[in-house]
C-alpha positions in Angstrom: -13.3 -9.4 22.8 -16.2 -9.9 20.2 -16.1 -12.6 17.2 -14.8 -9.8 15.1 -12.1 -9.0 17.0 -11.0 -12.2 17.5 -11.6 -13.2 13.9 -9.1 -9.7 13.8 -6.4 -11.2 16.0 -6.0 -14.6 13.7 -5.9 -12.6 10.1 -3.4 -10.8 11.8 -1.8 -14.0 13.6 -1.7 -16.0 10.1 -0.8 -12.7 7.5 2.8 -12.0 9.8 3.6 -16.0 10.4 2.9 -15.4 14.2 2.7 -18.1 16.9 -0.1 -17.5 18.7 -2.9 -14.3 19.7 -0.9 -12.9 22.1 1.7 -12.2 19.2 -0.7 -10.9 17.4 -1.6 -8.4 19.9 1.3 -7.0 21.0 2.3 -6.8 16.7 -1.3 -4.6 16.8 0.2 -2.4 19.7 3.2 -2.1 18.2 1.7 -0.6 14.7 -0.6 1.6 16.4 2.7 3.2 18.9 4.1 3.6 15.3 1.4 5.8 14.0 1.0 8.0 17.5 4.8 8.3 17.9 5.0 9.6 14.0 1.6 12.0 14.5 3.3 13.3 18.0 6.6 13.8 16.1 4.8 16.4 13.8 5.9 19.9 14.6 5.1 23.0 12.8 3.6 23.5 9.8 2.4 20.0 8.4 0.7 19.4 4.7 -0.6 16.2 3.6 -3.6 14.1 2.5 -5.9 12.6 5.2 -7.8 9.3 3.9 -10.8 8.1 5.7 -13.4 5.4 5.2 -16.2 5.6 7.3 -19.1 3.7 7.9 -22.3 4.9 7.2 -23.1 7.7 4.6 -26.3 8.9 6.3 -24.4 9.6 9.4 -23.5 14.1 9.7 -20.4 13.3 11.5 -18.1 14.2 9.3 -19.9 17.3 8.0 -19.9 18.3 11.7 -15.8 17.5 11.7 -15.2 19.2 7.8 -16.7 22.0 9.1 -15.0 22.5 12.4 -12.0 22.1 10.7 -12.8 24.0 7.7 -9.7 26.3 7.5 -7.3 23.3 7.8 -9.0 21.2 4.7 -8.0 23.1 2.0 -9.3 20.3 -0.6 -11.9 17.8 0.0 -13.2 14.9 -2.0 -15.9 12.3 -1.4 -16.9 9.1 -2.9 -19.7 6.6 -2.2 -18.6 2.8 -1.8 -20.9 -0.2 -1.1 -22.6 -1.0 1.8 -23.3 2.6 2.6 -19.7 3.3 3.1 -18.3 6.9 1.7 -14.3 7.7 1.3 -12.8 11.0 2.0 -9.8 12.1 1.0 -8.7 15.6 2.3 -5.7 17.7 1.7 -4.8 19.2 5.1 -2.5 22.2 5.8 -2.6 23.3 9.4 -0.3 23.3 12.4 0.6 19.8 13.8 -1.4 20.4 17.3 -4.7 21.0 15.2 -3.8 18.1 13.2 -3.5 16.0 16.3 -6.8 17.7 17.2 -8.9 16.7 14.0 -7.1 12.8 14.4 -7.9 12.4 18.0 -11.7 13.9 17.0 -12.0 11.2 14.1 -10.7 8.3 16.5 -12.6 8.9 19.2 -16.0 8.9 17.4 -15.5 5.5 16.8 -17.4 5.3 13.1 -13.7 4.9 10.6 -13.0 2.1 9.3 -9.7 3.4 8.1 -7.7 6.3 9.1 -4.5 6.9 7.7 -2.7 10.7 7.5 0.0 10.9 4.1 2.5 13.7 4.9 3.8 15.7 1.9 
């Protein structure tokens, strides 16, 4: 684990009251489980807003995603924060396997700082 990560672990360690790291990580397991086991409970038609903060404003990732996805985002907004950082907010209505689709694709580039899916 990196500085950051470990500088992570003891936010985490002293925002819950927790005794020690390893508490710390298995609390972080625990709310990421959360999020997968509600995304992989999705069936059907799902509708919702999609909120992302990603890194770097220069970088086409997301145009590359917005447009793969372009018949799911049915509204899109963007905003520019500091330190180069841009927030999108999308309003998704698609099937829950192509939303699982478009969240594993965000994840696994790696460049969100925040992820967070708002079902309506």
């Amino acid at each position: 684990m990196n500085d950051e990560n470990l500088d992570s672990l003891e936010r985490i360690q002293k925002a819950y009251g927790l005794s020690g790291r390893s508490e710390a990580v298995r609390a972080s397991i625990s709310a990421a489980l959360a999020d997968i086991r509600e995304i992989e409970a999705m069936e059907g038609q799902v509708e919702g807003v999609l909120v992302i903060v990603r890194r770097n404003h220069d970088d086409p990732w997301m145009i590359r995603l917005q447009s793969k996805y372009e018949t799911s985002i049915k509204t899109q907004l963007h905003s520019h924060l500091r330190d180069h950082k841009c927030l999108e907010v999308m309003v998704i209505s698609c099937d829950a396997p192509e939303l699982r689709g478009m969240l594993q694709d965000i994840n696994s580039e790696g460049k969100a700082d925040y992820v967070k899916f708002v079902r309506g």
